[in-house]
Every structure is written in structure tokens, then in C-alpha cells.
N, C-alpha and C positions, 0 to 999 in steps of 0.2 A: 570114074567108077569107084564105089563105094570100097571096102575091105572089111569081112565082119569074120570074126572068130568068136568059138563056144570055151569057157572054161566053167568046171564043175567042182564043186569044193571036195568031192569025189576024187577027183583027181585032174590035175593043175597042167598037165599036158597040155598044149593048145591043138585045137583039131580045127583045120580050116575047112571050109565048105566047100569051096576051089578043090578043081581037080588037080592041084599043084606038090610034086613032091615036100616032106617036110622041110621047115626052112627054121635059124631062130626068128624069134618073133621080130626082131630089127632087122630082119635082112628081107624077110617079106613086106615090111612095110619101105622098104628101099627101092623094092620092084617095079614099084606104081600101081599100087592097088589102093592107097587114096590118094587124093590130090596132094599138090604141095601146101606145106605147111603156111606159106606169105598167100597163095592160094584162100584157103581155107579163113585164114584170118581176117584176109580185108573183106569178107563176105559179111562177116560179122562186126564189123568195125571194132570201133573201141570196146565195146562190150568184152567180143572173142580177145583185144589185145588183154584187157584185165582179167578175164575168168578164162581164159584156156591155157593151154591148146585141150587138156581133157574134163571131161564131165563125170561125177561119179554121181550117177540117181540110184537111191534105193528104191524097191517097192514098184520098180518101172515094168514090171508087166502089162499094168493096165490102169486105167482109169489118170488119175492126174499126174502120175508117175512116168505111163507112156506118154501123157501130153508134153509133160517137162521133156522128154527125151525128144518130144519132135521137135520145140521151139526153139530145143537147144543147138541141135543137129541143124536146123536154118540157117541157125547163127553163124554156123561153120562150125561147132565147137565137135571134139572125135569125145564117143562117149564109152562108158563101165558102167552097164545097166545094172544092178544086182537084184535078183530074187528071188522064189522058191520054186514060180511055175516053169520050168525049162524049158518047153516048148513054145509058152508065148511067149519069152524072151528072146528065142531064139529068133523066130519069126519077124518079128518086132527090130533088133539089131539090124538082121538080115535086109529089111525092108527100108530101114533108115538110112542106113550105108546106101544102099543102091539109088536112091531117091534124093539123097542128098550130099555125096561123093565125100561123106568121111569116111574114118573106120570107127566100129561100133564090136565092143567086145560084151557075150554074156557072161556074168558068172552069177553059177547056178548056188545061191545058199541062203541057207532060213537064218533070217537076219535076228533071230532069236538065242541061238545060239550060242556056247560063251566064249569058242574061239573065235566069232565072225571076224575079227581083225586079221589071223592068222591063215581065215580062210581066203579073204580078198586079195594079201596083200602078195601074194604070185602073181594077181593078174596089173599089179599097178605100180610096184615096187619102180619099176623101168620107166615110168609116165611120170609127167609134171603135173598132177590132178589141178585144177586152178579153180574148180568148180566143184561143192560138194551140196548133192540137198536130198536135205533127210526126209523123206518123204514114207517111208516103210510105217504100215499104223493097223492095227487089227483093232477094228470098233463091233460091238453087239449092245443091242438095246436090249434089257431088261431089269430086271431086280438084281440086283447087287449079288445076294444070298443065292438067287439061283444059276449062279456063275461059277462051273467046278475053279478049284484054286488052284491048281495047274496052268490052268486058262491063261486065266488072272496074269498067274507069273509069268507066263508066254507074252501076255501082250506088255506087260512091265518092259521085259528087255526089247521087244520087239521095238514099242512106242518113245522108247525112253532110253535104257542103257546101249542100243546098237547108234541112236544121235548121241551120244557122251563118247563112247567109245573111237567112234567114226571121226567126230569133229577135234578132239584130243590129239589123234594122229595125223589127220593130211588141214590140218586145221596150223598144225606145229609147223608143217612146213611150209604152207602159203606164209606164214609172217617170218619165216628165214628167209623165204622169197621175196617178201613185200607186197605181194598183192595175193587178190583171190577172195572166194565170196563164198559164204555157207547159208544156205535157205533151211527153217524147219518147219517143217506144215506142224504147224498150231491148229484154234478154230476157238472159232466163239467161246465153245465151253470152257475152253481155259480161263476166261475171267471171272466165273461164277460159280459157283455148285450145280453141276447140272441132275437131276435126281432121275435115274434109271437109265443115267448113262457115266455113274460115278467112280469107275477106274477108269476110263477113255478121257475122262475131264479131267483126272489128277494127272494122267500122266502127260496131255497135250498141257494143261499150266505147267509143268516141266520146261518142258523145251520153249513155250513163251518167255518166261524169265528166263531160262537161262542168252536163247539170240536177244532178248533184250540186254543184259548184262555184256555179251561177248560184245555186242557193236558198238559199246562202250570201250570196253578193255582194248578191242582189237582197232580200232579208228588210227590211232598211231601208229600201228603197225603195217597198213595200209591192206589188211584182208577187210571184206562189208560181212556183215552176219547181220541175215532179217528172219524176222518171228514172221510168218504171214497165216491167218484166221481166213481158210477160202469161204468159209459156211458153209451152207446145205450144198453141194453138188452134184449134178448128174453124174454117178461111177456107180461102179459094181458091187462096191460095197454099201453103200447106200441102199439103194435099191434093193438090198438082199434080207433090208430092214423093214421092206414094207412101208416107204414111207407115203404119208400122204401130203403131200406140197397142199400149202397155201398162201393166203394172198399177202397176207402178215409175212410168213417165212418162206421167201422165196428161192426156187433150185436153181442152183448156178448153172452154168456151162464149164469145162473141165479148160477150153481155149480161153474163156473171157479167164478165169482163174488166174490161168498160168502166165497168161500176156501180164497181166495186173502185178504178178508176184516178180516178173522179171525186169518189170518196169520201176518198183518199187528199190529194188537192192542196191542198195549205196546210197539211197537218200531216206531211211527213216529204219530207225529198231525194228519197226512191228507196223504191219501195214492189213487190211483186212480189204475185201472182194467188193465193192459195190459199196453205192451212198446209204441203200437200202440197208443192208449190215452193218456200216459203221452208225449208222446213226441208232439201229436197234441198240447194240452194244452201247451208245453215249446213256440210252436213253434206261437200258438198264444199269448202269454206273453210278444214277443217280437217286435210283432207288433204294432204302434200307437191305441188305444183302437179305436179310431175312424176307425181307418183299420178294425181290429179284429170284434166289430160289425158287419160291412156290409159285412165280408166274412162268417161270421154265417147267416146273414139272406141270403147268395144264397146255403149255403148247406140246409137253412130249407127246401127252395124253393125244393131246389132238391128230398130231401127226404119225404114231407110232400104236394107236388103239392099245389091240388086247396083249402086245407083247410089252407092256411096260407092267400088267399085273391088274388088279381090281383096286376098287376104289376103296381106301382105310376111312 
């Protein structure tokens, strides 16, 4: 049986769901509310021995965030969902613990904000994180200029400085430890200008270069860091974009994604979704960037219609 607690950057209290008087948080997990620890791990074989025993997902409410949290949870691995919606995180922990006999903690906090490290780190300080993936990302299609600047600097920290922050800290300790692995969802646009979708694209080329640099630096020290580009995927945010799929740009699956990104970690920097994608991506590589730009911005056209603006 699963073991799942809520924490709230609100307030770090742990409140268990269990109709169980309060316990510290190590004497409830002592009780047998998750499985044993050699339990849980050989579920996951070598995988779980090198990235567990915990999982930290950001942005794991929904769409590839909850994916990574279930594939992860198979693996055996006990996860620290973190993000803003409380309720479908809650649910979510609740339902992965019970379905997959780990423990699964939420904590509730907008990963925007500038103590986000100060806000997490009650709920993890006690854990051996062995698994981090930045997965938190606020994307909107349109015109640059009609993006208030508030926004803007909301999705800056959100896409960008809460992976620097995050990976900096349990990033330091996987390589005290010697092992351990950090994912950051990247995406296509990171390798080109993509035009009406051009803070989303500076800030995923961000976190591309930078897990491509770490899995360099860090290779000695025995943590993997991968950049992985999932492309167009079926999730909530997507969809909230009006997209229109076609035969050219194909919509992923959030499972083929994540199997793909999980499969990928420890054997390459930067790895991206399908032959279909990597081969777009070679095939704009090869184009003058000034090319390559304006044929993105007539597939936004294509896919994204009237919210990318009118025709200059």
C-alpha cells in the first residue's frame, strides 16, 4: 500500500490523508505505508538502483509531468510532485501511491517564484532525491508584443531560472553521492527562432544547452543530465493553444514521450521524440537559419491560425 502526504509552501506541516494520529514524517514511513525500500527497488532494477529511491517532477499536475510521475512510480521510484494546481496534485500522488505501493508527497508551489528552493526544501531536505526532471514550462502562442511583461517574467523563472535553481541544489548532491540523473524538457524550438512563440523558444534553448553542457561536466561524476525536445504533444497546454496537427507536424503521445525520454538518460546529452522529429529538426539544421526561421513561422501560421496575428 501506497503512503501519500500533502505539503503546501503555505505551510510545511505534513498532513496525512490516513486517518492516522500525527507521526514525524520517518516514523510514518516506518509503519509500512510504503513498501520496503529493496522492495521497491528491484521493481525498478537498475534504473531505480541509479536514480532513486526519490523522484523530484516539477509541473507534475498534468500532461507530461503526470506522465513522468507514473512511469516513474512503475519503476518503484517514491516521488515530490511539485506544482501550483493542489488539488490535482493531490489526487494524482494519492492515486500513484495506491496503484503503485510507493510514497508519493505533494508540494503545493508556483515554481515561479523566488524562494521556490526554500519553499521545497521541507519537503525533501530528509530524502535522497536521485532523480530530478524539470519539466515546469508556461508556453502561449502569439505575438511577442502582445504578451504583458509580467507574463513574460513569470514564464522566465518558471521555464528557466526554477531548472538553474533546482538543478544547482539536488544536482550538488547527486555528484557527492555519485550517481543520479536530471531530465529538462527542452523542444524543438530550442534550436531555431521560432517566431510567435519567441520567449518559450529562448527560454527552452536555455535548458537545451545548458543539460547538454551538464552531461558533459557531470559524466565524471557519475549524475546523466539529458536535454530531451518531446515536440508537438498531446497535453493541456497544447491544446489550450488551438492547435491544429498535421501530417508534417505530428502530435505526440505524453506515454510514447516519456518512455522515449526515460530510455534516452545516460546514453546521449539531448535526445528528441520520434524519427519523424529528429529528422525535421536535422532537416532544419541544414538550412540557412534565416531559411529555417520563416519556414517555422508558416508552419506556426499553419497550425496556430488567427492567434499568431495577421499577415505583415
Amino acid at each position: 500500500m501506497g503512503y501519500y502526504e500533502r505539503f503546501s509552501n503555505r505551510d510545511s506541516t505534513p498532513h496525512s490523508l490516513f486517518p492516522t494520529p500525527y507521526l514525524p514524517l520517518d516514523k510514518k514511513i516506518s509503519i509500512g505505508y510504503a513498501l520496503p525500500v529493496t522492495e521497491r527497488l528491484s521493481r525498478g532494477g537498475a534504473f531505480a538502483q541509479k536514480y532513486g529511491p526519490w523522484a523530484l517532477v516539477t509541473g507534475a499536475s498534468r500532461g507530461l509531468g503526470a506522465e513522468f510521475a507514473r512511469q516513474l512510480a512503475e519503476r518503484g521510484l517514491n516521488l515530490v510532485l511539485a506544482a501550483r494546481s493542489g488539488s490535482q496534485l493531490e489526487r494524482l500522488a494519492a492515486d500513484l501511491a495506491r496503484a503503485y505501493g510507493i510514497t508519493a508527497r505533494a508540494a503545493v508551489v508556483d515554481l515561479s517564484r523566488a524562494d521556490l528552493l526554500n519553499a521545497l526544501r521541507p519537503v525533501t531536505d530528509s530524502l535522497e532525491v536521485g532523480l530530478l526532471v524539470n519539466n515546469a514550462g508556461l508556453s502561449t502562442v502569439g505575438p511577442f508584443l502582445a504578451q504583458d511583461a509580467d507574463y513574460l517574467l513569470g514564464q522566465l523563472h518558471t521555464n528557466a531560472r526554477a531548472a538553474l535553481v533546482l538543478t544547482r541544489h539536488y544536482g550538488s548532491l547527486m555528484a557527492a553521492r555519485g550517481r543520479g540523473g536530471v531530465i529538462f524538457l527542452a523542444s524543438g524550438s530550442a534550436l531555431h527562432g521560432t517566431p510567435w512563440s519567441a520567449h518559450y523558444c529562448g527560454t527552452k534553448a536555455y535548458n537545451l544547452m545548458l543539460a547538454e553542457a551538464l552531461w558533459a561536466e557531470w559524466r565524471p561524476l557519475g549524475v546523466d543530465v539529458l536535454g530531451f525536445m518531446a515536440g508537438l504533444t498531446r497535453t493541456p497546454g497544447v491544446e489550450a493553444n488551438h492547435l491544429k496537427p498535421s501530417r508534417l507536424v505530428p502530435l505526440g503521445s505524453p506515454e510514447r514521450a516519456v518512455r522515449r525520454a526515460l530510455k534516452a538518460l545516460g546514453r546521449a546529452p539531448s535526445a528528441s521524440d520520434g524519427l519523424r522529429n529528429h529528422l525535421g529538426y536535422a532537416a532544419l539544421g541544414l538550412m540557412p537559419r534565416s531559411l529555417a526561421t520563416r519556414v517555422l513561422g508558416r508552419s506556426m501560421r499553419v497550425m496556430f491560425g488567427s492567434r499568431v496575428g495577421s499577415r505583415e
